[in-house]
N, C-alpha and C positions, 0 to 999 in steps of 0.2 A: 255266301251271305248268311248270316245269322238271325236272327230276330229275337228281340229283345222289350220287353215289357217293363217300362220304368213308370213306377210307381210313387206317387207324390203325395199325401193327404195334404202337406202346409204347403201352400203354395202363393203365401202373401209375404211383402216384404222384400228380404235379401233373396229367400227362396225363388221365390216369381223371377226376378232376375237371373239367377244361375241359370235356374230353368232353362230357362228363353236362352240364354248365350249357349246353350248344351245343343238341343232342340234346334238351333240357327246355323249350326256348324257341323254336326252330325254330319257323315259324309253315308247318305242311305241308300248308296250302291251297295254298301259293304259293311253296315252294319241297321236293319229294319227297324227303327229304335219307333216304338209306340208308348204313348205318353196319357197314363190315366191317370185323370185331377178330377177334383173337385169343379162342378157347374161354373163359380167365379174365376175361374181361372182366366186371363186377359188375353195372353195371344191366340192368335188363332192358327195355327199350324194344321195340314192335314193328317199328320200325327196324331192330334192330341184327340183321346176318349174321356168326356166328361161324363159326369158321373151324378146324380142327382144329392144336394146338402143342403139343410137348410141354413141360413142366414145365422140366425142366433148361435150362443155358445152352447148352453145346454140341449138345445135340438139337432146339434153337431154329435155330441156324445151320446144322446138317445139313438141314432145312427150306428156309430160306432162300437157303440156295449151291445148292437141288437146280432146275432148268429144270421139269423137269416136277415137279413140286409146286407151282411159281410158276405155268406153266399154268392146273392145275386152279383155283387159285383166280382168277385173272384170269378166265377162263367164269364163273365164277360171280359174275364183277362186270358181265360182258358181257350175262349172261342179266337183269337189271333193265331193261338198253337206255336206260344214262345221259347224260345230256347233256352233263355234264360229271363230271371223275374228279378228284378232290383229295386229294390224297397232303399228308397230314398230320404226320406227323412220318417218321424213320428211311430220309429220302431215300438215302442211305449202303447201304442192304441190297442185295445181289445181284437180288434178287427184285422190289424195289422199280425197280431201275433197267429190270427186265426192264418190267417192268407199264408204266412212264412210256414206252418205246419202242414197246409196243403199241398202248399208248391212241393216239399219233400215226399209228400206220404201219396198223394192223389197223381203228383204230374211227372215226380221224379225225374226233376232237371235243376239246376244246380240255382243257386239264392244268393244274390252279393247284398250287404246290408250298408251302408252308407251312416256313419259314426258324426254327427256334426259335434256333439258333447259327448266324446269319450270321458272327460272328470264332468260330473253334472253341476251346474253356476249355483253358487250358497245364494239364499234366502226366495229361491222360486219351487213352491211346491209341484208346479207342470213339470219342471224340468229334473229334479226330483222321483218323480210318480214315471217320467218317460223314460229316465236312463236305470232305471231299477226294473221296470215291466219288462223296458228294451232287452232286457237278457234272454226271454223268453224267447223272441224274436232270432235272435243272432247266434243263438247254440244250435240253430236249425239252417245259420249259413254254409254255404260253402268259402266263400271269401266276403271280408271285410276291407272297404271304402273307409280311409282316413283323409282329413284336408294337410294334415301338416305331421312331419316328421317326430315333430314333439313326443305324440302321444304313441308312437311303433310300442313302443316299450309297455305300455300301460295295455293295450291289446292284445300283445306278445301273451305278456302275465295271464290273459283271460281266453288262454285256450288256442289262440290262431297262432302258427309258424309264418315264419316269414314269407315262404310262398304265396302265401293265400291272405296279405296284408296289402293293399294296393295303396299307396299313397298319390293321391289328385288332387291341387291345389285347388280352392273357391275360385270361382267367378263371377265376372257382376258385368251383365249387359250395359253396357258404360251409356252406349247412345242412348238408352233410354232417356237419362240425362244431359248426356251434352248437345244433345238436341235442340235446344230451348238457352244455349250460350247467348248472348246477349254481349257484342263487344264494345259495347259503351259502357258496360261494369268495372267502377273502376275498385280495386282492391283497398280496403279501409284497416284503422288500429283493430280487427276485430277479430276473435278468437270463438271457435266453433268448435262445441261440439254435439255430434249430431247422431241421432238411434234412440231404440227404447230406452225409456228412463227404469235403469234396474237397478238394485242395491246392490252389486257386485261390479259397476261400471265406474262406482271412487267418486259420483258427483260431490260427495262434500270432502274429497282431496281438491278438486277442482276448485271449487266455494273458497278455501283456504289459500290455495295459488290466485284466484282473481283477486285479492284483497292485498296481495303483497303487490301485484301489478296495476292498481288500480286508477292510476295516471296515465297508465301506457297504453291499455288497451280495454276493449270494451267487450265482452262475454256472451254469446248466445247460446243457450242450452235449448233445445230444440229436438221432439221428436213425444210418440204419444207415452203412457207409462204415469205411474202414480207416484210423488216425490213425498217424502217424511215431513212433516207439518214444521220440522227442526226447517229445515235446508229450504222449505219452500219460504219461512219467517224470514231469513238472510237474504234471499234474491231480491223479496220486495222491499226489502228495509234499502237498497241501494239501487236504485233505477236506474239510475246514472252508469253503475258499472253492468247490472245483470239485464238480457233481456229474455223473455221464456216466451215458447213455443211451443205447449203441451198440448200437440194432438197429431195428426198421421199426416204428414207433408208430402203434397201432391210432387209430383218429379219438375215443375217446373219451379215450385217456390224451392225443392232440395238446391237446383241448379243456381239458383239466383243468390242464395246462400254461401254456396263454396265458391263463386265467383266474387263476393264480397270479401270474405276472408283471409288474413294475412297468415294465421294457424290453423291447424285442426287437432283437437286434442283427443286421445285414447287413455284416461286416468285407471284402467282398468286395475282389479284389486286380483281379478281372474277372469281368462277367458280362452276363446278355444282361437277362432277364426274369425271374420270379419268382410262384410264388404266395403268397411269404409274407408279402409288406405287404397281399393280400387276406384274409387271418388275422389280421393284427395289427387293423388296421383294425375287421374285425367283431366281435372282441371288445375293441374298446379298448385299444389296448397300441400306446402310444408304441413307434415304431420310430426307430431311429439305423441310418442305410446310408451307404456310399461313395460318391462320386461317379464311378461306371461303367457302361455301358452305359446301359440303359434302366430299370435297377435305382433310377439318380437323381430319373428322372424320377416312378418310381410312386411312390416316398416323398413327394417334394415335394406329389403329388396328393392324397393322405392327412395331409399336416399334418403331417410327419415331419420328420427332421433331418438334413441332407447333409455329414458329411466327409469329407477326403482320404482316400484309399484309402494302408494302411501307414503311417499314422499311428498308433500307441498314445496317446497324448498326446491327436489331438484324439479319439479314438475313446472316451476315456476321461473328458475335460471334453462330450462330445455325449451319454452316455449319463447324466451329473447332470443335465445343461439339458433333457433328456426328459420329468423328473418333473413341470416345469413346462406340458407339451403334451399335447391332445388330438387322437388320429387318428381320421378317421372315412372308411368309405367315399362317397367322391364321385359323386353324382347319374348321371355319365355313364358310371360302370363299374357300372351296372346292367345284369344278365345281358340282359334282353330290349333295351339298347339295343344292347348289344355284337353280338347276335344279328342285328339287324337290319342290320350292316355285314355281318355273313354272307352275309344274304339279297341283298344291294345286288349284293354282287361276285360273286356267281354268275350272276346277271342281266347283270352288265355285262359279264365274260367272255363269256357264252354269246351278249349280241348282237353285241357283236365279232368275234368268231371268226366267227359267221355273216357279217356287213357284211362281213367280208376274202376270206370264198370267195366272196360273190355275185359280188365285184371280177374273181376270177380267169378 
């Protein structure tokens, strides 16, 4: 048995989710997986080590920018006496990068880094500021955690061989959601799409396809995030077609949602991975996504429909040809197999790094 220190700063959202389906299936005879989050973190597992944070954003980063603060909690990742330390998302933090230089210099045991935005998403300066710092972070791993195939090549380029490249698809603790199914919902003309609202996610490709559709079906854009004063003018000039939902939807109004839904739409202009074709999926809801990143890929696994990305036209004829398809989630993105890629590359890191000092 191994032990293993998985490391999490973002642990809201899709994160919290993966999390938990990691965490739920971990097989802890044969791999010790201890999980240090942040104070808010939701489930409660005998795993998880929380960590003191405050509430706000900027008293998150006065946290994170502080050495000794980053300190105390590294000791307390040091006092488990882990084999291995896997920094899981928010490579980018000050803190983060401190932790990844210790683990090499102070503990001398090997560092898998976990890549959610190997290309970083245009117009979000965090994400930005994370995949740029993140370098700091990841020159100090031993192997690198991708979600999708896509990006091997883009990693490749930045220093890691193949070896030491693990690819594990996302997951998303499904019953969080389907919990709260409801089978007196009956499916409506109604077209979903659902997540933060970012400038890289195509809503005004969308806004363009609702308008060509707008006898057919009815539009809910739905999820927290700040829309352009342009695109937000357009939704309320037509009530009849758009209806909005800009703020952080608890998992039972999400559920009630894709249970309504005849589509779900992915207009992405660029993007990495996704939990939301694992939602569409569990509750049956044809999905129409772009053909970007790895976002193409999880659709096609699900029985989904791939258009040009900035297309209204085909984004508009993909979301009629939906009605015609069933999504279902596929055998292999079952939590306990995905988990079990978990368990593989912890093991194979940790005899590696061993085989290389025996060498020295």
């Amino acid at each position: 048995m191994i032990r293993v220190a998985l490391v999490a700063p973002a642990v809201r959202g899709a994160m919290q989710y993966h999390i938990t389906a990691v965490i739920q299936h971990i097989n802890q005879e044969d791999v010790n997986l201890n999980l240090f989050v942040p104070q808010y973190f939701k489930s409660s597992f005998p795993c998880v080590h929380r960590y003191p944070l405050p509430q706000a954003n900027w008293m998150k980063m006065t946290c994170y920018l502080n050495p000794y603060w980053a300190y105390l909690r590294f000791m307390e990742i040091k006092r488990i006496q882990p084999d291995v330390i896997h920094i899981f998302n928010s490579e980018g933090y000050p803190s983060v990068i401190l932790w990844s230089r210790w683990t090499r210099r102070k503990l001398s045991i090997p560092l898998i880094v976990s890549l959610h935005d190997p290309e970083p998403h245009p117009g979000t300066l965090i994400g930005w500021l994370n995949h740029h710092l993140g370098k700091l972070t990841t020159r100090e791993a031993h192997a690198v955690h991708i979600f999708s195939e896509h990006f091997r090549t883009a990693v490749h380029n930045s220093g890691f061989t193949s070896e030491n490249i693990y690819v594990i698809p996302l997951m998303t603790c499904v019953r969080e959601f389907t919990q709260y199914r409801i089978i007196t919902i009956q499916r409506e003309p109604m077209v979903l799409f659902f997540g933060r609202l970012e400038k890289y996610k195509g809503i005004d490709i969308l806004l363009e396809s609702a308008l060509m559709l707008r006898s057919q079906y009815r539009f809910v854009i739905a999820g927290p995030g700040k829309l352009p004063f342009k695109l937000l003018r357009i939704i309320q000039s037509y009530p009849d077609l758009f209806e909005l939902r800009n703020y952080y939807l608890p998992e039972q109004e999400v559920a009630e949602l894709f249970q309504r839904a005849s589509v779900c739409v992915m207009p992405y202009i660029q993007g990495t991975q996704s939990s939301v074709p694992w939602l569409a999926a569990a509750f049956g809801v044809p999905l129409v996504a772009t053909d970007v990143g790895g976002i193409a890929s999880q659709c096609r696994e699900i029985g989904g429909i791939v258009v040009p990305s900035k297309d209204p036209h085909a984004l508009a004829r993909g979301i009629i040809e939906a009605s015609q398809i069933e999504t279902k989630l596929p055998p292999h993105w079952e939590p306990q197999n995905i988990t079990e890629q978990y368990e593989a590359m912890y093991h194979s890191v940790y005899m590696s790094y061993t085989l290389n000092r025996c060498k020295i």
